[in-house]
C-alpha positions, 0 to 999 in steps of 0.5 A, a space after each residue: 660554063 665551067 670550062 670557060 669560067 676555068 678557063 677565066 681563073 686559068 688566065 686570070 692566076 697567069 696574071 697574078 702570077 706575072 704581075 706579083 713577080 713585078 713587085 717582088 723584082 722591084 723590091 729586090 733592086 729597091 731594097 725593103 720597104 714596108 709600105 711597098 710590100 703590102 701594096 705588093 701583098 695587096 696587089 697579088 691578093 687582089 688579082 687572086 680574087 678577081 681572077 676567081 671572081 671574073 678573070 683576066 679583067 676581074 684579076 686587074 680590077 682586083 689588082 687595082 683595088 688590092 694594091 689601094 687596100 695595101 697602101 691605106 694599111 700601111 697607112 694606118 700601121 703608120 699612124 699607130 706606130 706614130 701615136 704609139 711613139 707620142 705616148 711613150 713620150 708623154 709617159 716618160 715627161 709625166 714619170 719625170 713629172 711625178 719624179 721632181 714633185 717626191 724630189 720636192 716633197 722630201 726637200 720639204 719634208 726634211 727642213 725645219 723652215 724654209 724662209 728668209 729674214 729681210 733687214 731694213 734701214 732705219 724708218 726705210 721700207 725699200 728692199 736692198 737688192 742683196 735680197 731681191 733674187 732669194 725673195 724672187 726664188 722662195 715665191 717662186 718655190 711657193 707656187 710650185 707646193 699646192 698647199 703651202 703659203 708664206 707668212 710675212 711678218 713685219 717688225 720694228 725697233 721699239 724707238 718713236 711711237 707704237 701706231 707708227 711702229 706697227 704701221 712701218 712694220 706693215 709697209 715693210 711686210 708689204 714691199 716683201 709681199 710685193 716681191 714674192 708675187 713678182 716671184 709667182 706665188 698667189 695673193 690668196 698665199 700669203 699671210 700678212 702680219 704688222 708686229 711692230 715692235 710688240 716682240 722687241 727684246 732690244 736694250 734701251 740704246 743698243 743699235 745693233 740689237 734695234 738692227 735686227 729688231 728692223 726686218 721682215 719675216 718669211 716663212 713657207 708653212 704648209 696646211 695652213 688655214 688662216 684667212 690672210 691678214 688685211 691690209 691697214 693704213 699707214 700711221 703718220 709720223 716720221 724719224 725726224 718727229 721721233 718715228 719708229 726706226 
């Protein structure tokens, strides 16, 4: 029994021997290649094994069985270099991330107001198109700062009748409103006032002042917790009958 069982391992190491020196002659003409030394690796292991196991024939079944072993660990080497690589990846896109939000928190930090003033004509509620872009620009700055909301508040010169004037002047907060959520920044963020022309300080006459007085406000505030202003309807009245202007 051992002389037949060492005679099995003797045939068995022969075979090993003259198949592992396949591989490596193979890799030497191919050049290196991870994937074909540890089939290789698995293919000499296997026939080792098998030759102590049950010979020449247990030697290929191991070499068999190795040379899988040595593909399906290449494999998987494979996959964890891949992953590996993904979250590398995706640890330097969530730096970058955390990188533009301190950016943007100092921006804010270090300016008194951010906000924008938006003229009207006289009894006009349309938005000229000079200041379409920037009101775009500033909803869509909003929505990137979690906590911040815009106010919007509206005025009017203190020409005609004081109801109109507070209803012109939330019509105009309206159509601003209406623009800064086209920019992105959510309805829930945006507090909306009429001051018609309650906070004009214009000269009876004086044109230029009511110009300024014709305008709305905007401007980003942040930790703010009043509920935003309701919606109220829009008095009657017009220029022609002596409306606001």
């Amino acid at each position: 029994m051992i002389t037949r069982n060492s005679t099995h391992l003797g045939l068995g190491l022969a075979a090993a021997a003259c198949l592992g020196g396949a591989p490596a002659w193979a890799g030497a003409s191919a050049g290196p290649d991870s994937n074909a030394r540890a089939e290789d690796i698995g293919i000499v292991t296997g026939l080792a094994v098998g030759a102590a196991a049950g010979g020449p024939i247990g030697a290929m079944i191991g070499a068999a069985a190795g040379g899988l072993m040595g593909d399906r660990y290449h494999r998987s080497e494979a996959e964890r270099t891949r992953l590996a690589a993904n979250l590398t990846e995706l640890n330097g896109s969530l730096a970058q991330s955390r990188t533009y939000g301190a950016q943007l928190e100092h921006t804010l930090s270090a300016v008194d107001a951010v906000g924008m003033d938006v003229s009207f004509r006289t009894d006009d509620t349309s938005i000229k198109a000079e200041d379409m872009g920037p009101l775009l620009k500033l909803g869509a700055l909003a929505a990137t700062v979690p906590d911040a909301k815009l106010r919007v508040a509206g005025f009017a010169d203190p020409r005609g009748d004081a109801a109109y004037n507070e209803a012109l002047s939330q019509r105009r907060a309206e159509a601003v409103a209406a623009a800064l959520l086209a920019g992105g920044v959510a309805r829930e963020r945006l507090i909306i006032e009429a001051h018609g022309a309650s906070e004009s300080s214009s000269a009876a006459g004086d044109l230029d002042a009511y110009a300024l007085d014709r305008r709305v406000t905007v401007r980003l505030e942040r930790g703010v917790t009043v509920a935003p202003a309701s919606v109220t309807a829009a008095g009657s009245g017009a220029e022609a009958s002596g409306g606001s202007q």
